[in-house]
C-alpha positions as CSV (number, residue, x, y, z in Angstrom):
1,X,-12.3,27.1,3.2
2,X,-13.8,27.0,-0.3
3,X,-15.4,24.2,-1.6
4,X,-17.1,22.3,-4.5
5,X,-18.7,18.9,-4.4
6,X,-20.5,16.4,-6.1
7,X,-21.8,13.0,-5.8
8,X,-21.5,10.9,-8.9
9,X,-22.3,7.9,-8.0
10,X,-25.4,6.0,-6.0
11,X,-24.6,4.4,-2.6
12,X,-26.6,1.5,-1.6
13,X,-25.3,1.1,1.7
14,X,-27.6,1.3,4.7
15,X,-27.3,4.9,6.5
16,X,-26.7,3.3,9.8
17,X,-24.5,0.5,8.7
18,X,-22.8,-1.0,12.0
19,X,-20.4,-3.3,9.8
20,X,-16.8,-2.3,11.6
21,X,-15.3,-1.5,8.7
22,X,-18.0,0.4,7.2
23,X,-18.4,2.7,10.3
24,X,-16.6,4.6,12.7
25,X,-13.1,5.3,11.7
26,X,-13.6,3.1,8.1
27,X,-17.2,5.4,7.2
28,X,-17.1,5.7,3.9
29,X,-17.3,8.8,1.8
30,X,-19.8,9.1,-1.4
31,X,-19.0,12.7,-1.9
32,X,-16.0,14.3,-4.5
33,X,-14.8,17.5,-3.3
34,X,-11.9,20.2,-4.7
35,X,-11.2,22.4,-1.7
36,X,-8.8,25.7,-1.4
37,X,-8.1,28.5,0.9
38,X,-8.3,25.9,3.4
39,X,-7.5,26.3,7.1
40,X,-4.4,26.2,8.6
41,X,-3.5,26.2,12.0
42,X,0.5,26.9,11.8
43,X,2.6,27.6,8.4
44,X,3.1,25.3,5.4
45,X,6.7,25.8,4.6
46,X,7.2,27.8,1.2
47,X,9.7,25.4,0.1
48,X,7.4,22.4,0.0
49,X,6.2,21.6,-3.3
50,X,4.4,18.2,-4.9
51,X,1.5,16.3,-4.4
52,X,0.7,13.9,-1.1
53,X,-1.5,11.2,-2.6
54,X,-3.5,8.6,-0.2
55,X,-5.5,5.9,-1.3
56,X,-8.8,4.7,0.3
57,X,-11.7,2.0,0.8
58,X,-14.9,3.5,0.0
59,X,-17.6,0.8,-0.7
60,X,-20.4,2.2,-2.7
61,X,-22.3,-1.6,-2.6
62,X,-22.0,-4.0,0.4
63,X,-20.2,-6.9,-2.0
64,X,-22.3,-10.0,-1.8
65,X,-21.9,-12.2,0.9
66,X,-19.7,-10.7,3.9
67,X,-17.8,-7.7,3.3
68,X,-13.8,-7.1,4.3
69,X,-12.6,-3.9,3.8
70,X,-10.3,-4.4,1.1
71,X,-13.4,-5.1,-1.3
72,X,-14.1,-1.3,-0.9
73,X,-13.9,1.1,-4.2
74,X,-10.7,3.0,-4.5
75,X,-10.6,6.4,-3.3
76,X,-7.4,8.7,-4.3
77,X,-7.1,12.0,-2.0
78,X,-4.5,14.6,-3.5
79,X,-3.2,16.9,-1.3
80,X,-1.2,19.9,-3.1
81,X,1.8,22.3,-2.0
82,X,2.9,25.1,-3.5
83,X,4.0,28.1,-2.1
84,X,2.9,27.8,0.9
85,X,-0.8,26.9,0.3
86,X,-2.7,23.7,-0.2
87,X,-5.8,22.5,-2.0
88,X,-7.5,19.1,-1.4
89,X,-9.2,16.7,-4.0
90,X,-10.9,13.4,-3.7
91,X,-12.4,10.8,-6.6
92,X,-13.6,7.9,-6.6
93,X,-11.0,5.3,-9.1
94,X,-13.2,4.6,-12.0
95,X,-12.8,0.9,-12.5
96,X,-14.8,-0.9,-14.7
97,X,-16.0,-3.0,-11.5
98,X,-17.5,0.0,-10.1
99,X,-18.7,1.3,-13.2
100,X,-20.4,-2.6,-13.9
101,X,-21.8,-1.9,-10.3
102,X,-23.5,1.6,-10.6
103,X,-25.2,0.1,-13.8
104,X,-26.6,-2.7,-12.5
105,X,-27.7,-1.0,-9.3
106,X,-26.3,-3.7,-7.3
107,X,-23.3,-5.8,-6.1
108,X,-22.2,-7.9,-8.6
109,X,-18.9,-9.3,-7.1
110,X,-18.5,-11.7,-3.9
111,X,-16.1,-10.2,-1.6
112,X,-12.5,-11.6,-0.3
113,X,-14.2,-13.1,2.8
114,X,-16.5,-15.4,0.0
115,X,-16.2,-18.3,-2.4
116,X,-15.4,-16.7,-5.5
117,X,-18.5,-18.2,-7.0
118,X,-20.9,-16.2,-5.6
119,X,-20.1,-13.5,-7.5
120,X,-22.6,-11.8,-10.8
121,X,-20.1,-10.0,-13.0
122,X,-20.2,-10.4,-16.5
123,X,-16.6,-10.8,-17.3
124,X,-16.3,-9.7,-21.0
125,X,-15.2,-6.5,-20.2
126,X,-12.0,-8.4,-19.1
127,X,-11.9,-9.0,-15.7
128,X,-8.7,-11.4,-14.3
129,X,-10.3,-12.7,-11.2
130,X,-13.8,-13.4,-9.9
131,X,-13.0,-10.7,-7.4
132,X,-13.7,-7.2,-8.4
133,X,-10.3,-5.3,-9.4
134,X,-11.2,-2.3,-6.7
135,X,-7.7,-0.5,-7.2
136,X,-8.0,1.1,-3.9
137,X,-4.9,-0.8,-2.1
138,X,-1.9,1.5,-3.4
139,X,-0.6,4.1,-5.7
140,X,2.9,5.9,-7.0
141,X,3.8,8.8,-9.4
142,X,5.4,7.3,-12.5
143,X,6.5,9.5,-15.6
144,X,3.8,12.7,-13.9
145,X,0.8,10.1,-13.8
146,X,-0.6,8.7,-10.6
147,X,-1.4,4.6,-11.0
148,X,-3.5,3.4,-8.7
149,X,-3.4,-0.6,-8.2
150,X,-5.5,-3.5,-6.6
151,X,-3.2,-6.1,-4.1
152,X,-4.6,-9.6,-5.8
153,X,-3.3,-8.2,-9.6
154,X,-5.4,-6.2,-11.9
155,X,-5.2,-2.9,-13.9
156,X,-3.5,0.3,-13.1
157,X,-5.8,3.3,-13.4
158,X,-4.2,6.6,-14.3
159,X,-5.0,10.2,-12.9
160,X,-3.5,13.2,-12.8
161,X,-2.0,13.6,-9.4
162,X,-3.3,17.2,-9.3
163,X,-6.3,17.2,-10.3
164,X,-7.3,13.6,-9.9
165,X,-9.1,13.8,-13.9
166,X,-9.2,10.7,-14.6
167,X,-6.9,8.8,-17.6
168,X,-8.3,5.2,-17.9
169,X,-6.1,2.3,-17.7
170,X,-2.6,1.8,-18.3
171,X,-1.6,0.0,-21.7
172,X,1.9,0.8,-22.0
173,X,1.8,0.7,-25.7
174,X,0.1,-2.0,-25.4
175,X,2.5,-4.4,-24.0
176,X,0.3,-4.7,-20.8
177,X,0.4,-8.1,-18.8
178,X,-2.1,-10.1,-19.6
179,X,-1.8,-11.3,-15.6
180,X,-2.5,-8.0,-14.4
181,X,-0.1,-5.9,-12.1
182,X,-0.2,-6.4,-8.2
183,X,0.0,-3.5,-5.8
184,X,3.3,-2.8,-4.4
185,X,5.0,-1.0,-7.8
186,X,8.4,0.2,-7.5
187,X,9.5,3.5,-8.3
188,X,13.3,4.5,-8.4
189,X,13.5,8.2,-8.8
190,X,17.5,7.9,-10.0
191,X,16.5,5.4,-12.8
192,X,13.1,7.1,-13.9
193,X,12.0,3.2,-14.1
194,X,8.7,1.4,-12.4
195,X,9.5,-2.0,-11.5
196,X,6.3,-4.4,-10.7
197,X,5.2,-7.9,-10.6
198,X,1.9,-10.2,-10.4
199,X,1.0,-13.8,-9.1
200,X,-1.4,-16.1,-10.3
201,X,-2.7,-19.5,-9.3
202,X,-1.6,-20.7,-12.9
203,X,2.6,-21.9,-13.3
204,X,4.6,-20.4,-13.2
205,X,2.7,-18.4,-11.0
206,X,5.4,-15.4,-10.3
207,X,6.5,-12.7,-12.7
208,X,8.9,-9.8,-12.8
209,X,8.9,-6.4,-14.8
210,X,10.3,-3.5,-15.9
211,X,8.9,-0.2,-17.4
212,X,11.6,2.3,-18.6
213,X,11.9,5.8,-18.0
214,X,10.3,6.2,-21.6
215,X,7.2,4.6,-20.6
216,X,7.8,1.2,-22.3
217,X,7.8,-2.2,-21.0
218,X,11.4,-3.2,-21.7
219,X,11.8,-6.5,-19.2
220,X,9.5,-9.3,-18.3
221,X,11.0,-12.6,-16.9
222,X,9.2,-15.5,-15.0
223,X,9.8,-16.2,-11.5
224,X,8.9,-20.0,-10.7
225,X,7.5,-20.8,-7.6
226,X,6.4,-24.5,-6.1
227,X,2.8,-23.5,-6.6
228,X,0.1,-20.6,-6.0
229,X,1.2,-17.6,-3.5
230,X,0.6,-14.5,-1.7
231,X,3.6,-11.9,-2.0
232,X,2.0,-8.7,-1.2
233,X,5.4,-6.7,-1.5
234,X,9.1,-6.6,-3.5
235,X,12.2,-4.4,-3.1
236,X,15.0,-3.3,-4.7
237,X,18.8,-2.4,-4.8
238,X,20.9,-0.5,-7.6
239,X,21.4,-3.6,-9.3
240,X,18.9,-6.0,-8.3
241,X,15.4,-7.1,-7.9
242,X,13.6,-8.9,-4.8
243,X,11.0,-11.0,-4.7
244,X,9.8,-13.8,-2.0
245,X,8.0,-17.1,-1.4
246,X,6.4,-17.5,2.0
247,X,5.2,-20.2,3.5
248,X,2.0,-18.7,4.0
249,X,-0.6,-19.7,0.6
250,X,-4.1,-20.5,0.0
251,X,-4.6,-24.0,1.3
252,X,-4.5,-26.7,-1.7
253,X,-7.3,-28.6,-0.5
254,X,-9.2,-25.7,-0.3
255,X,-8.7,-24.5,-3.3
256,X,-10.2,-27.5,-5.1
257,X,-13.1,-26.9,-3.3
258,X,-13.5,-23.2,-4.7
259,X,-12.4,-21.0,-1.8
260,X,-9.4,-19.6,-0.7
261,X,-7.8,-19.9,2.4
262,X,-4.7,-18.9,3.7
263,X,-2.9,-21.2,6.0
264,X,0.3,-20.9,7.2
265,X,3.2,-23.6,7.2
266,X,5.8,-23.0,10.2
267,X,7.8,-25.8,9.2
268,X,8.3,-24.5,5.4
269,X,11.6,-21.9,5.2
270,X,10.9,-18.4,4.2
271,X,12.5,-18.2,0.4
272,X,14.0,-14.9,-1.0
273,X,14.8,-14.4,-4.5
274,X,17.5,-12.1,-5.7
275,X,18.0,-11.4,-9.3
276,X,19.8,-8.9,-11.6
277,X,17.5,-6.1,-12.4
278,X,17.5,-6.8,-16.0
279,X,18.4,-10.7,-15.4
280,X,16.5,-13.9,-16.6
281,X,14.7,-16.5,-14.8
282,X,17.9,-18.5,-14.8
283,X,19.9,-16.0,-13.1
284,X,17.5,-15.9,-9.5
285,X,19.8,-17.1,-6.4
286,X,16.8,-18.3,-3.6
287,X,17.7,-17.8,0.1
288,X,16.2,-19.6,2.9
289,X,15.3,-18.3,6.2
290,X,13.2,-18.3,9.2
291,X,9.1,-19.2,8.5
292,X,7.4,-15.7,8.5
293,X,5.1,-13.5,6.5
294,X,6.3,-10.1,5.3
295,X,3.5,-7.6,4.5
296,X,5.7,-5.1,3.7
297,X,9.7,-4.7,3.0
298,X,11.3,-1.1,4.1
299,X,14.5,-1.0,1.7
300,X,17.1,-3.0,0.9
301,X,20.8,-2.1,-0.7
302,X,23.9,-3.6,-1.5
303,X,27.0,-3.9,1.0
304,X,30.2,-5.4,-0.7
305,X,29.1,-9.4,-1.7
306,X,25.8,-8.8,0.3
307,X,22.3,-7.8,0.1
308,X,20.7,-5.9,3.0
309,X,16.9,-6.1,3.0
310,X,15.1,-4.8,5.7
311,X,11.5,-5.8,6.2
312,X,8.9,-6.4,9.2
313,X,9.1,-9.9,9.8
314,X,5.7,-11.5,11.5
315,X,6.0,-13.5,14.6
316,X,2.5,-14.6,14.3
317,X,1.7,-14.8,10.6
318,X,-1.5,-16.9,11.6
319,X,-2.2,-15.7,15.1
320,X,-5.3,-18.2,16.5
321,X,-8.9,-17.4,16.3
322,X,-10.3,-16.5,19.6
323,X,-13.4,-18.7,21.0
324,X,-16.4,-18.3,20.2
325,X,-15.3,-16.1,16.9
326,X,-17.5,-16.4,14.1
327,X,-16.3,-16.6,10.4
328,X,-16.1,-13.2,10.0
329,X,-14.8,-12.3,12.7
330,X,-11.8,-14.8,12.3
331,X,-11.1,-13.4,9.2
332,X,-10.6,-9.9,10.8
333,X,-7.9,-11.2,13.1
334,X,-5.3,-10.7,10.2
335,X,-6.3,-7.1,10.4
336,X,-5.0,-6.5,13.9
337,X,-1.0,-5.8,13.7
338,X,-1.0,-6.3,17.4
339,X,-2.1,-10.3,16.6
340,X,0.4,-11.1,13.9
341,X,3.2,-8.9,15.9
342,X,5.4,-7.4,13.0
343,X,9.0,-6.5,14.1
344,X,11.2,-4.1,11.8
345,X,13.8,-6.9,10.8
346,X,17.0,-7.6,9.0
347,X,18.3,-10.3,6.2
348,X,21.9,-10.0,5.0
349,X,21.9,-12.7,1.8
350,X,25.9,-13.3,0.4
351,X,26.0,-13.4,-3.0
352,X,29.1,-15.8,-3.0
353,X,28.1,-17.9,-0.3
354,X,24.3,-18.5,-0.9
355,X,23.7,-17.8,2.9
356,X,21.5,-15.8,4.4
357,X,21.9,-14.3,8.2
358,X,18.8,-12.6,9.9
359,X,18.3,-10.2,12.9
360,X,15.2,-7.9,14.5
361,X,16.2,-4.6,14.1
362,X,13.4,-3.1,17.1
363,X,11.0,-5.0,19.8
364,X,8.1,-3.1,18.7
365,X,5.4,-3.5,16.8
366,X,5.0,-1.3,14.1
367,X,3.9,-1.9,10.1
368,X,3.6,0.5,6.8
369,X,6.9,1.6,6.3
370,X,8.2,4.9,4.5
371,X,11.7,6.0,3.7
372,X,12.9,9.2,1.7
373,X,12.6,7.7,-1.8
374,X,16.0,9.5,-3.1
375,X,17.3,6.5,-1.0
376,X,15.5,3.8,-2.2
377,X,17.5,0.8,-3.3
378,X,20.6,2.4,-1.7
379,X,22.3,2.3,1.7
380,X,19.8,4.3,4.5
381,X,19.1,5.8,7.6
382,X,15.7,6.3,8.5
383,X,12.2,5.0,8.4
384,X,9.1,6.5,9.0
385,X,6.6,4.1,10.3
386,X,2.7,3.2,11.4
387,X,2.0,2.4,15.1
388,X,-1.0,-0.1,14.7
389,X,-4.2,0.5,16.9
390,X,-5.2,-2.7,19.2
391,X,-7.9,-4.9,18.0
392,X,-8.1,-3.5,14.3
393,X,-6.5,-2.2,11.3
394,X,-5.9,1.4,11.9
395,X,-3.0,3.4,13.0
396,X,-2.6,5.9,16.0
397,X,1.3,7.1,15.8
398,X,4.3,7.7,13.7
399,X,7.9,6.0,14.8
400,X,10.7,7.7,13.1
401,X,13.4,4.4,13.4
402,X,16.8,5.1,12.9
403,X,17.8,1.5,11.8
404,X,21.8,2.0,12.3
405,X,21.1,3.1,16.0
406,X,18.0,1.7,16.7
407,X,17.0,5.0,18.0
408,X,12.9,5.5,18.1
409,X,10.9,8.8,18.3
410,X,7.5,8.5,18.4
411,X,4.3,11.0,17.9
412,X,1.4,9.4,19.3
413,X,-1.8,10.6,18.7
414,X,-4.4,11.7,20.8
415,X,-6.8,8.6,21.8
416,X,-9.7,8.7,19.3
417,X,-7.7,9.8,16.3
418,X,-5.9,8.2,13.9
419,X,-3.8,8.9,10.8
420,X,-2.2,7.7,7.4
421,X,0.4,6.0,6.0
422,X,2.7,8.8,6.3
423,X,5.3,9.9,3.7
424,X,8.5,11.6,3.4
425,X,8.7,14.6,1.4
426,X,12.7,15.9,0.9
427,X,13.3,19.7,1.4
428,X,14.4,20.5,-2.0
429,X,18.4,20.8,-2.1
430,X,18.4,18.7,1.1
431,X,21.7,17.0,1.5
432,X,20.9,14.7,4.6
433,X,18.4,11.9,4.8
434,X,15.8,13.0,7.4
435,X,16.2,17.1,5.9
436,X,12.1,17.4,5.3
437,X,8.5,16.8,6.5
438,X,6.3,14.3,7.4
439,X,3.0,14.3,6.1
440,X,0.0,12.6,6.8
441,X,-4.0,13.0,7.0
442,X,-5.8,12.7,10.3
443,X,-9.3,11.0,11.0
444,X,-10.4,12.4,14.3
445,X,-13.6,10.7,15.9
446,X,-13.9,13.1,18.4
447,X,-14.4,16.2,16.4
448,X,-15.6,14.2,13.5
449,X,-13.0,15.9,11.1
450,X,-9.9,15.1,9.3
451,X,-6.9,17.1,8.9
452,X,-3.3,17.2,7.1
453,X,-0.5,17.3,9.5
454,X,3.2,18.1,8.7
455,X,6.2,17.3,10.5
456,X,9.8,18.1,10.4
457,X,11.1,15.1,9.6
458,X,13.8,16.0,11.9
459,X,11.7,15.3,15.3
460,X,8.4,14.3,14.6
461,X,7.7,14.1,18.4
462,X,8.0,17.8,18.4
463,X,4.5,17.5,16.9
464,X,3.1,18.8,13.7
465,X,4.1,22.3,12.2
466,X,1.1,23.0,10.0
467,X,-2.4,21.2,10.7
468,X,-5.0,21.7,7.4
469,X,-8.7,21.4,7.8
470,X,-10.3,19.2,5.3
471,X,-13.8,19.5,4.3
472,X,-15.0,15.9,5.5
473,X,-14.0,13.2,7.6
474,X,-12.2,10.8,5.6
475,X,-12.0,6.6,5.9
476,X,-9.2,4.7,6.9
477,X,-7.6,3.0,4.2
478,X,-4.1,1.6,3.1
479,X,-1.1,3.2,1.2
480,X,0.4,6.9,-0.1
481,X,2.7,8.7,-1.6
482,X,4.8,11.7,-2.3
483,X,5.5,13.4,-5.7
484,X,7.8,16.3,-5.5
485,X,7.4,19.5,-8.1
486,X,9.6,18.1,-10.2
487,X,8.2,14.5,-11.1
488,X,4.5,15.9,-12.1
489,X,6.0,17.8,-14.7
């Protein structure tokens, strides 16, 4: 392995930090590498070409107050395939938050877990929120640029998905929401177009965009909701657009008060909202259904007057402290997958009708869906999903689901291990759904290493067909992506 590194930025963090998710499997890096002839155990097929992009929660500065992981830095890893070879790059996101941060020489921002009041920042520079706009929760390839984006609304930061060089923010001729863009953008490779909204605790506190193939923003409706909520996630068919209203939201009284805490409301209906791609505000049709939370939605597609959209519904959306918790520690229950209890899951919403019919598609409890994304928005096979680790966020297995069966196949890991939100990357000229590979990064804490694993997407269970030393153990973090060859033109 070849390497080149640098550190570019100070870290104030104490070098035996205990907090659990600054530590152990969520250590963070403070070190930017670009890595090639790198170490392969097995072959990388020739035919795989593109980019496998993760992003990452790598805290520089503690945040002021207590610290939950999601008030980390971004971290974007590019992992690159061409002809059969790989090279690895990591950077740091370059918000202005973390830029405000390394100038000061301290935190300046309160984290999630605190009253927004706590925190320092100076926000001239434009700032949407008290909390700091991390953009280290998601990202997706749109028009050969990687966008990185924050989950509670903010900007998206560009990079080259290659190289990681960093492009600033997003303007889109300047047409940019003023409200920000939430994680969870929508990329449909048939169209070319990125579809996206954001949420606000100001009315109408939902919208709904559209950015065209050509880079402009082309469609922007408001989607009305009863007051202030937290959709994390939206889908999408050929023709339509999917957005929600769950009846789990910041609790008013709360909120009057200065902080912000979720609180779920059992006897409130889960609400869905279906509405033409390019409709208006008067065009939604809201379904109601059973009281959940949906983190995150699989696919969805249309099926004569219906829409199908699978998702994993939570059957504890606000599982109970346990005693003797402390605040913190509360907090981290709705990090645990195996607490909350998120089962892959079916609504079938008539168009003509107005009702809406539900189903669990699996007894298991899995989260972090990913599909073949030539699919998405159309009628499907397969998804390719995270087995959650007991008693914290992390993952420790991959469960192909074949959701017209209900077939599983799982790879589980070996214990002390754990690995990515893994994508699926098509064999070029492939002409059936699961015709590719699997591909994820690895964090082992027994080795202390991390690794890129490929699959055939065929039987993952077979285990990995090419495993690719990286040059340090990476965090644990959130969501990825795969860009063929052929969008990073």
């Amino acid at each position: 392995m070849k390497v080149q590194s640098q550190r570019p930025f100070v870290s104030t963090l104490p070098t035996d930090d205990t907090h659990p998710y600054r530590s152990k499997a969520w250590t963070p890096q403070d070190t930017e590498y670009d890595a090639w002839d790198l170490d392969v155990e097995g072959t990388i097929p020739t035919e795989l070409a593109g980019v496998y992009l993760r992003n990452t929660e790598n805290p520089l500065m503690p945040a002021i107050g207590r610290y939950h992981p999601f008030d980390g830095d971004g971290m974007l890893h590019s992992m690159s395939f061409a002809d059969g070879e790989a090279t690895y790059r990591n950077r740091f996101v370059r918000t202005a938050g973390l830029l405000a941060e390394q100038d000061a020489g301290e935190a300046l921002y309160a984290g999630l877990a605190e009253a927004p009041h706590k925190t320092l920042a100076d926000h001239g520079w434009g700032a949407r929120t008290m909390l700091k706009d991390a953009s280290s929760t998601d990202v997706v390839v749109h028009r050969g640029m990687a966008l990185s984006s924050f989950y509670q609304c903010g900007d998206l930061y560009r990079l080259d998905p290659r190289t990681l060089e960093h492009h600033g923010v997003e303007t889109w001729g300047g047409a940019f929401p003023a409200e920000g863009v939430s994680a969870h953008t929508k990329v449909d490779e048939n169209t070319g177009e990125l579809l996206f909204f954001n949420y606000s605790t100001d009315a109408p506190y939902m919208k709904y965009g559209i950015v065209n193939a050509e880079g402009e923003l082309d469609h922007y409706i408001d989607i009305p909701l009863p007051g202030p909520r937290l959709p994390h996630d939206m889908c999408f068919t050929e023709n339509y657009a999917i957005l929600n209203d769950f009846p789990l939201f910041w609790d008013d009284e709360a909120m009057k008060a200065g902080y912000y805490v979720p609180r779920f409301h059992p006897d409130m209906p889960t609400r869905i909202a279906v509405v033409p791609r390019r409709g208006s505000t008067e065009d939604i049709m809201w379904f109601e259904s059973d009281p959940t939370f949906v983190l995150h939605w699989i696919n969805a597609y249309e099926e004569g007057d219906e829409i199908v959209l699978d998702g994993f519904f939570e059957e504890q959306p606000a599982p109970e402290p346990n005693p003797g918790d402390d605040l913190e520690t509360m907090m981290f229950r709705y990090l645990d997958m195996h607490r909350m209890l998120p089962k892959a899951h079916r609504w079938r919403m008539n168009l003509k009708t107005g009702t809406c019919t539900e189903q669990h598609l699996s007894d298991r409890t899995m989260e972090f869906p990913m599909i073949n994304q030539r699919v998405a928005g159309r009628p499907y096979r397969y998804s390719y999903n995270a087995l959650p680790t007991k008693g914290w966020f992390g993952f420790e297995g991959i469960v192909k689901h074949d959701v017209v069966t209900g077939a599983e196949t799982t790879y589980q890991l070996p214990a002390g291990v754990f690995n990515s939100e893994t994508v699926m990357a098509p064999r070029p000229g492939s002409t059936t759904e699961d015709d590719g590979w699997l591909i994820t990064f690895t964090s082992d804490m027994n080795t202390d290493e991390s690794r890129c694993l490929i699959f055939e997407a065929e039987d993952p269970a077979a285990g990995p067909i090419a495993s690719i030393g990286l040059p340090e153990r990476i965090s644990s973090g959130t969501h990825a992506t795969w860009a063929p060859e052929d969008q990073l033109a």
